[in-house]
Residue frames as qw, qx, qy, qz and C-alpha x, y, z in Angstrom:
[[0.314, -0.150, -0.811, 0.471, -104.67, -81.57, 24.67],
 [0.384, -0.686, -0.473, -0.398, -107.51, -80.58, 26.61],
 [0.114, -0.432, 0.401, -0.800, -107.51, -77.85, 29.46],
 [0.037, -0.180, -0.775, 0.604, -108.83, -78.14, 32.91],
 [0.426, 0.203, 0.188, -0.862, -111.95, -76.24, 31.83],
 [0.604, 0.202, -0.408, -0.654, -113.04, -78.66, 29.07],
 [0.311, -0.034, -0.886, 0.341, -112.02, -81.87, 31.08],
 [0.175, 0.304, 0.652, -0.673, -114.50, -80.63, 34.05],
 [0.623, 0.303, -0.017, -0.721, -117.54, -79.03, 31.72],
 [0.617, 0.214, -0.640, -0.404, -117.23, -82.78, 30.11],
 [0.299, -0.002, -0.878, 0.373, -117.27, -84.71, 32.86],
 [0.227, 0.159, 0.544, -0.792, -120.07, -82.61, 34.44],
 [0.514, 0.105, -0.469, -0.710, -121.83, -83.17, 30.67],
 [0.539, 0.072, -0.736, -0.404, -121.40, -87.02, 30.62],
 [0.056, 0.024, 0.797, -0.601, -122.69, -87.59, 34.45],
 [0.633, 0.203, 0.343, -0.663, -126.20, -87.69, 33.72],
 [0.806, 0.334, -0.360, -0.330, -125.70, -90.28, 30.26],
 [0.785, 0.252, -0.561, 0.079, -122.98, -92.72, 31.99],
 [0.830, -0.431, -0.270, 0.228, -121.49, -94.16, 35.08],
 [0.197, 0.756, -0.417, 0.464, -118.78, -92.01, 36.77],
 [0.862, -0.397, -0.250, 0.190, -116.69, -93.76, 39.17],
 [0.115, 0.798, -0.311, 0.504, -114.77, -92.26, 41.24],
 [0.567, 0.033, -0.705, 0.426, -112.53, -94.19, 44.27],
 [0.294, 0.239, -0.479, 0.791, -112.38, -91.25, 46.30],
 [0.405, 0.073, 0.578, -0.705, -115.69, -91.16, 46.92],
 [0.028, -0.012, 0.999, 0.033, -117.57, -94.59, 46.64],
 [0.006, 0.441, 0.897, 0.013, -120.73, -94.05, 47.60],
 [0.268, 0.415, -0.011, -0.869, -121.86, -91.03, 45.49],
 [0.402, 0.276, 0.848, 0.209, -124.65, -91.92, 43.41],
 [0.171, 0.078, -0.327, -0.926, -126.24, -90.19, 40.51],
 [0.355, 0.360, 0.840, -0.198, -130.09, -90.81, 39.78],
 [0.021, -0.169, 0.440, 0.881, -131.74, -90.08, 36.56],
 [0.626, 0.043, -0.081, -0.775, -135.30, -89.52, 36.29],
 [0.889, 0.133, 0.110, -0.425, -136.36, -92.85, 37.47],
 [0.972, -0.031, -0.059, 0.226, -132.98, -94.98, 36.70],
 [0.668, -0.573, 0.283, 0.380, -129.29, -94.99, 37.40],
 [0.211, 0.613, -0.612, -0.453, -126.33, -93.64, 35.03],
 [0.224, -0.125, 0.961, 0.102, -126.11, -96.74, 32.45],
 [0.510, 0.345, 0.703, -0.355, -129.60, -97.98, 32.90],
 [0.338, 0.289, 0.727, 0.523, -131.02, -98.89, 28.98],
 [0.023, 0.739, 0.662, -0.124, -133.90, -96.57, 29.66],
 [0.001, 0.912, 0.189, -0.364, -132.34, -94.09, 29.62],
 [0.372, 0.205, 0.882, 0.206, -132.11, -94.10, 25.96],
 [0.026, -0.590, -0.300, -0.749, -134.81, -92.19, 25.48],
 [0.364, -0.861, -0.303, 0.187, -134.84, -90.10, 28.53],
 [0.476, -0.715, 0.270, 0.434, -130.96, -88.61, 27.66],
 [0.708, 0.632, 0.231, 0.213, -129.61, -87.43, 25.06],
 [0.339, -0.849, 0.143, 0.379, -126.05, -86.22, 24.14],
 [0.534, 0.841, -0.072, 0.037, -124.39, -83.97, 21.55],
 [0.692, -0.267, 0.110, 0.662, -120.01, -84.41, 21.77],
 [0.091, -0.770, 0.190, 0.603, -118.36, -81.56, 21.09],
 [0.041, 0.383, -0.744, -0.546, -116.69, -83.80, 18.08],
 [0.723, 0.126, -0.203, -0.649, -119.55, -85.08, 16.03],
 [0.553, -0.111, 0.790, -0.239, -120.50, -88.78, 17.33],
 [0.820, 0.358, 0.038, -0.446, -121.56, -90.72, 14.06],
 [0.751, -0.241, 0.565, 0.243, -120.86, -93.47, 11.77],
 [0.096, -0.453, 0.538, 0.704, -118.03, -92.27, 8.86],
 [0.129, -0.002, 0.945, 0.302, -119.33, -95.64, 7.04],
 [0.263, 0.473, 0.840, -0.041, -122.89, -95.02, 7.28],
 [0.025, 0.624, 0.338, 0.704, -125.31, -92.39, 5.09],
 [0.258, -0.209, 0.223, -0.916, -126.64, -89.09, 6.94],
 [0.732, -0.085, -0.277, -0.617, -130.29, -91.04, 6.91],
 [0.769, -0.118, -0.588, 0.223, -128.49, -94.47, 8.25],
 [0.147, 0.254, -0.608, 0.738, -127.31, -92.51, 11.03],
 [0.384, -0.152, 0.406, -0.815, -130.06, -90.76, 12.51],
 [0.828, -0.276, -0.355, -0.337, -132.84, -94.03, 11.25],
 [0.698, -0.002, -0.655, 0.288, -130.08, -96.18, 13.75],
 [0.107, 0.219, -0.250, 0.937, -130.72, -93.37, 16.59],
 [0.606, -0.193, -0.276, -0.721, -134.44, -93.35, 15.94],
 [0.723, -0.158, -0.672, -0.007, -134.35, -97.58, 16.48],
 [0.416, -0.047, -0.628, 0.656, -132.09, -97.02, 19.99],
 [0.130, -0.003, 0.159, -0.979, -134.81, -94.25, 20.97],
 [0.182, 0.556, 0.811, 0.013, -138.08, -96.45, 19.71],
 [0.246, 0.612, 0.139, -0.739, -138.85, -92.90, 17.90],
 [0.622, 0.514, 0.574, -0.138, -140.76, -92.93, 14.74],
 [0.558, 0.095, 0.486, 0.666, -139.30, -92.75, 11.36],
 [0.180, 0.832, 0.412, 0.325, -141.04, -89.98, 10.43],
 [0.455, -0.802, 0.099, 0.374, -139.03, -87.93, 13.17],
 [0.692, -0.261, 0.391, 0.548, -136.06, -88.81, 10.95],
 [0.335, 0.468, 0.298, 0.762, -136.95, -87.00, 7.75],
 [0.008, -0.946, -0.171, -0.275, -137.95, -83.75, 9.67],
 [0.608, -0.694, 0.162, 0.348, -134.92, -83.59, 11.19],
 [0.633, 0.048, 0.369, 0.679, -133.11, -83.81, 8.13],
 [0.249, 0.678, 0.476, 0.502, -135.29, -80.95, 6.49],
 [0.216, -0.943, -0.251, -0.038, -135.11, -78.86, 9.55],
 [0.550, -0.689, 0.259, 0.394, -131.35, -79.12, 9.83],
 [0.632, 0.715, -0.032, -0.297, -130.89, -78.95, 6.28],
 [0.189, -0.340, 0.911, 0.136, -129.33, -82.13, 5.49],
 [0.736, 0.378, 0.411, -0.383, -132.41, -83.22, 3.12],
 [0.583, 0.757, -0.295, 0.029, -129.71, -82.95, -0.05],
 [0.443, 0.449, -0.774, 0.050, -127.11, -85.03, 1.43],
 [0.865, -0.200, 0.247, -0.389, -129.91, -87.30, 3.28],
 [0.987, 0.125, -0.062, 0.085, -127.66, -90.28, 1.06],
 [0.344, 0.763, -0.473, 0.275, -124.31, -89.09, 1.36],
 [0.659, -0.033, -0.579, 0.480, -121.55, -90.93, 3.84],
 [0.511, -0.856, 0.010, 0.080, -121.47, -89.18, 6.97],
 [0.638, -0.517, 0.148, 0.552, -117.38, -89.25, 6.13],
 [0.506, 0.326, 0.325, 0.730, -117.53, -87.51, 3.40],
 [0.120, -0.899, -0.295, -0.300, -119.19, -84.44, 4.92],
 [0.249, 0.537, -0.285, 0.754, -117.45, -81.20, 6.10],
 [0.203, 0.261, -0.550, 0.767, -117.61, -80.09, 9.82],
 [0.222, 0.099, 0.387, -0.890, -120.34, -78.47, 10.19],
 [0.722, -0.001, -0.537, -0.436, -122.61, -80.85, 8.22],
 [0.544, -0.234, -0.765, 0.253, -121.30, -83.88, 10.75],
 [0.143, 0.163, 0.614, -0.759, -122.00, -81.50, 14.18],
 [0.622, 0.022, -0.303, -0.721, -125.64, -81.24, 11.93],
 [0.687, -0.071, -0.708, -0.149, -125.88, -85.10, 11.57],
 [0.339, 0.044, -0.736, 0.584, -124.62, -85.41, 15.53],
 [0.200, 0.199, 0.700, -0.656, -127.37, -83.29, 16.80],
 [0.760, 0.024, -0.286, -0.583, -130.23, -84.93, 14.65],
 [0.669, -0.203, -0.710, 0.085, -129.24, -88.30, 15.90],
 [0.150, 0.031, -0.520, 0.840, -129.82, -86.17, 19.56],
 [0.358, 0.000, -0.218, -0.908, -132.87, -84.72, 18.55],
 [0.353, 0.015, -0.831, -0.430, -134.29, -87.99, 17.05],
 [0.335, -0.354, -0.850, 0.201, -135.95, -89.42, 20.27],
 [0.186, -0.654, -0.262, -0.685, -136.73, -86.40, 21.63],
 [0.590, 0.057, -0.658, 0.465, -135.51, -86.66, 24.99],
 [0.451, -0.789, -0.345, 0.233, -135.91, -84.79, 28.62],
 [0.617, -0.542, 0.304, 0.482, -132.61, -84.75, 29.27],
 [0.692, 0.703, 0.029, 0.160, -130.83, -82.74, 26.23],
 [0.448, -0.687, 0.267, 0.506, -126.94, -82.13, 27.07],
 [0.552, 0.792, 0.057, 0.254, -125.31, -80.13, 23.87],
 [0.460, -0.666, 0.171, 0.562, -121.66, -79.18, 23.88],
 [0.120, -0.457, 0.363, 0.803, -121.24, -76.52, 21.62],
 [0.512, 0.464, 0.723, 0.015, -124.39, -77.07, 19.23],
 [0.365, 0.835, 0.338, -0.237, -123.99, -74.16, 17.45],
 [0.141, -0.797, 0.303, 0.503, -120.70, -73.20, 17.15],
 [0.388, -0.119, 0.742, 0.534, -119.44, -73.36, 13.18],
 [0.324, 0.634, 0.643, 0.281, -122.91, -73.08, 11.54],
 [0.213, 0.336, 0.375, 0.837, -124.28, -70.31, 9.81],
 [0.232, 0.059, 0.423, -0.874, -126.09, -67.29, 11.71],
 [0.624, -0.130, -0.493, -0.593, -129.40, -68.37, 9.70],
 [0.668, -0.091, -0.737, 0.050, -129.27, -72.21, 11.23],
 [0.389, 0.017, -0.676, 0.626, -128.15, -70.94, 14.72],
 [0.388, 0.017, 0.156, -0.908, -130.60, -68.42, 15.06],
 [0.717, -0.053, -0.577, -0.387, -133.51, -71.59, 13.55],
 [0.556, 0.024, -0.801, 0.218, -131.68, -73.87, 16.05],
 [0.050, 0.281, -0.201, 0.937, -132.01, -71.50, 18.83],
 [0.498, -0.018, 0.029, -0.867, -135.29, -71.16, 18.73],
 [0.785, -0.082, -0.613, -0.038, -135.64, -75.03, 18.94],
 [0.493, -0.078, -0.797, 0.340, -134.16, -75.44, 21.58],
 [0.216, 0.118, 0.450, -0.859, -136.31, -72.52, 23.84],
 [0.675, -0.092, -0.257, -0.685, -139.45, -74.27, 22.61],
 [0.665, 0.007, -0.741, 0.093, -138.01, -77.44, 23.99],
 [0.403, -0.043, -0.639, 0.654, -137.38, -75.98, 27.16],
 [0.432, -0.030, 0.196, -0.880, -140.47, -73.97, 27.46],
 [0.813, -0.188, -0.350, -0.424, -142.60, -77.65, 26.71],
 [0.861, -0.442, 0.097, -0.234, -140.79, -78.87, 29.35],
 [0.929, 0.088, -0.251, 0.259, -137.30, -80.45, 28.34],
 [0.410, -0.893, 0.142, 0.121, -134.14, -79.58, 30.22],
 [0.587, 0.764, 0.079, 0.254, -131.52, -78.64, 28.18],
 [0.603, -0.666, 0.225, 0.377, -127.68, -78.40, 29.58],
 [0.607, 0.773, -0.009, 0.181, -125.39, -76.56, 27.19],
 [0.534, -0.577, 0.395, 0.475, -121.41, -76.31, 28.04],
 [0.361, 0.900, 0.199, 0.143, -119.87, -73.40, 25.62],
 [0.551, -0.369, -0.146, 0.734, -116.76, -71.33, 25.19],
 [0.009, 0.349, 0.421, 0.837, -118.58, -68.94, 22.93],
 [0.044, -0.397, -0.469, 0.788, -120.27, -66.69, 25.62],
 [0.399, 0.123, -0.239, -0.877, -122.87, -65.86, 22.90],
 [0.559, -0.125, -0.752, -0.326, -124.25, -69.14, 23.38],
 [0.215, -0.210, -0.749, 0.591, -124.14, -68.77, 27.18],
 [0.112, 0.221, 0.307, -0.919, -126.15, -65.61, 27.00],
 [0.604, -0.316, -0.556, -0.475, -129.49, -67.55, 24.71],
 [0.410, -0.135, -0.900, 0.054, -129.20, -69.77, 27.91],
 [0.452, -0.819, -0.186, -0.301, -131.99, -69.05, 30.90],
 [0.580, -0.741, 0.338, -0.012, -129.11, -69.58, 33.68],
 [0.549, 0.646, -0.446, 0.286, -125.29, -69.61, 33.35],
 [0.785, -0.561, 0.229, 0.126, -122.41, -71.24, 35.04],
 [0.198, 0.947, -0.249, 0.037, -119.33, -69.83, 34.91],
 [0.940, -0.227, 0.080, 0.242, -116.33, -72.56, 35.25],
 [0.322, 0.796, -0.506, 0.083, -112.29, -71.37, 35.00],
 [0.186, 0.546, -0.790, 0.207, -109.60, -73.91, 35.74],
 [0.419, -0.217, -0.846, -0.248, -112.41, -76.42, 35.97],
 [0.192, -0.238, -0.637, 0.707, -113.31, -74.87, 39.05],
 [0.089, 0.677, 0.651, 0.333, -117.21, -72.58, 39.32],
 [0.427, -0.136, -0.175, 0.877, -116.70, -69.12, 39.71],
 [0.325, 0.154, 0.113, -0.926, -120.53, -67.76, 38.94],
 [0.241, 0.483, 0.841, -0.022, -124.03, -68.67, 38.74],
 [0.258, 0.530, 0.335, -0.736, -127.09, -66.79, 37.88],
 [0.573, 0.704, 0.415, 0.056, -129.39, -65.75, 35.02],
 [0.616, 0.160, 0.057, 0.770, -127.08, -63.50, 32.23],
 [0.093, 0.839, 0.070, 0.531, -129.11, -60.54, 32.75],
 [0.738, -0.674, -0.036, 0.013, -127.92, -60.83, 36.91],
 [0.686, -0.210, 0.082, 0.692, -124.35, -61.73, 36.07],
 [0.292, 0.544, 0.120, 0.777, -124.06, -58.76, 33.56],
 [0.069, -0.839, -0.101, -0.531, -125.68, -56.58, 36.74],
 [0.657, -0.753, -0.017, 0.042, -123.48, -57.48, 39.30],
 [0.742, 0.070, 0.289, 0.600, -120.39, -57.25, 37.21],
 [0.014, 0.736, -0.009, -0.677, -121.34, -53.79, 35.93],
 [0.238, -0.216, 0.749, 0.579, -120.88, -55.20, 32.24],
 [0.626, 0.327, 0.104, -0.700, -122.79, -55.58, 29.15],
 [0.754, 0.377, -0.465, -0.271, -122.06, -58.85, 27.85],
 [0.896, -0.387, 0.215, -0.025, -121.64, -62.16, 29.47],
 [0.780, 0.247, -0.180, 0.546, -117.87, -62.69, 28.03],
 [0.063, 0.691, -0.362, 0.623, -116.98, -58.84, 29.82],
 [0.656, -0.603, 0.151, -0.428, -118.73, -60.47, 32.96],
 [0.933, 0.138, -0.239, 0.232, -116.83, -63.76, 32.53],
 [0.552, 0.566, -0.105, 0.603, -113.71, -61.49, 32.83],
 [0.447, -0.629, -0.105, -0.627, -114.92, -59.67, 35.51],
 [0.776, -0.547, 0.047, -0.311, -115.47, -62.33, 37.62],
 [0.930, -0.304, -0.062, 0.199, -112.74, -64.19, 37.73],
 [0.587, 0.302, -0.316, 0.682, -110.43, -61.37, 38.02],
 [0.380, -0.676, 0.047, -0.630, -112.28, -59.89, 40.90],
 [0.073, -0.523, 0.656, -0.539, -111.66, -60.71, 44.16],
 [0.465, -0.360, -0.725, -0.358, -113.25, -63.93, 45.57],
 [0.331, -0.646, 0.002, -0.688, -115.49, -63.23, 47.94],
 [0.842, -0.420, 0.180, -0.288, -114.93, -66.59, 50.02],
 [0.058, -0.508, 0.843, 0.169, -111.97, -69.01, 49.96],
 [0.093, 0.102, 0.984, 0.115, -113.33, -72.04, 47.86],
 [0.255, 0.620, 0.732, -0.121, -116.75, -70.19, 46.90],
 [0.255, 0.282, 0.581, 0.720, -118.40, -68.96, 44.43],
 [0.254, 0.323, 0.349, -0.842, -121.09, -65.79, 44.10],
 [0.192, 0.493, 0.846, 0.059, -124.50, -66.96, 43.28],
 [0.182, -0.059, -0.190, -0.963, -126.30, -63.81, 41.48],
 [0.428, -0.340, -0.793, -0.268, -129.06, -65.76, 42.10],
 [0.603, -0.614, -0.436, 0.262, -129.03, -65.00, 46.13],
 [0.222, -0.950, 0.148, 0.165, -127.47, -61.57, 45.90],
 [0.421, 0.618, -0.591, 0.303, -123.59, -61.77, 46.79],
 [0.833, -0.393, 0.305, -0.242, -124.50, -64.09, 49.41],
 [0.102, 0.509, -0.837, -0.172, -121.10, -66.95, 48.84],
 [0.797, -0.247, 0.251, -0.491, -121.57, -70.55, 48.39],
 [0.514, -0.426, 0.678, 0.307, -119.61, -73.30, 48.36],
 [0.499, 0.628, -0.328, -0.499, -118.39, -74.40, 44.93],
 [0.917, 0.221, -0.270, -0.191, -118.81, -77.40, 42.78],
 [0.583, -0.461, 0.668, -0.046, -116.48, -80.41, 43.74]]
């Protein structure tokens, strides 16, 4: 079953790729660069990694990401450097169900990759692989986001929080810090964004129903809904 944290950090994922409806309050709307949740377009403006590799069991590594490519209008040539960079060039023919864990979360975020998107949301892109790959990946994904894409990562492996440029801290689905990691780690007194984690949400809060922005000091502000 799924906690209250992974429920909320998924919901907060799939709000920019799909429609969220929500009774209680009708007439929130989401806008995505230029179209509504849903909207075909966005396609290749959004991309998103699941936590549990998204592919098809039935189809080769190579069928996956070329059917990705098509839904993206990105250019077959994308498709074999993606395999070579994620090193999945040696089981480029293989089912996708015959492949081990950490091969399918591979295949899942090459068919992500494929279009190159804006919008990159990744849950948990790293966790399982080898330090080599993660450290490679890594370094993909802070070139993306230094040419400009925007890149939304939702982790329970607080080593992946602390690659990220700004962190958000969520317990019992609820947000209980902001800020960049070197900020949280100095208003916490800590040296590692898992001690600060720890930290913060056994420290007093500072507001009933808000959260401290490291960003603005210890100034409170209200917290996510």
């Amino acid at each position: 079953d799924q906690g209250p944290q992974q429920r909320q950090r998924q919901r907060r994922q799939r709000n920019p790729a799909v429609v969220q409806l929500d009774e209680r309050t009708p007439d929130h709307q989401l806008a995505v660069p230029g179209a509504g949740p849903g909207h075909p377009q966005l396609r290749r403006t959004v991309a998103y990694m699941t936590q549990t590799a998204s592919v098809y069991a039935d189809l080769s590594v190579r069928e996956n990401i070329h059917y990705f490519a098509r839904l993206a209008g990105a250019s077959t040539v994308r498709v074999k450097d993606l395999l070579d960079q994620l090193g999945l060039d040696t089981h480029a023919s293989a089912l996708a169900g015959t492949l081990s864990g950490g091969q399918l979360s591979r295949v899942s975020l090459a068919c992500a990759l494929v279009g190159d998107p804006e919008i990159l949301v990744l849950d948990e892109p790293t966790v399982g692989q080898d330090p080599l790959l993660r450290a490679e990946l890594w370094d993909e994904f802070r070139a993306r986001a230094d040419a400009g894409t925007t890149i939304l990562v939702s982790s329970h492996v607080m080593d992946e929080a602390a690659r990220c440029h700004e962190v958000l801290l969520l317990r019992d689905g609820e947000a209980v810090g902001r800020g960049t990691p070197a900020s949280l780690l100095a208003r916490t007194g800590t040296s590692d964004v898992e001690s600060a984690f720890v930290a913060r949400i056994t420290a007093p809060r500072t507001m009933a129903g808000c959260l401290v922005d490291e960003r603005n000091g210890d100034k409170p502000v209200p917290a996510a809904q």
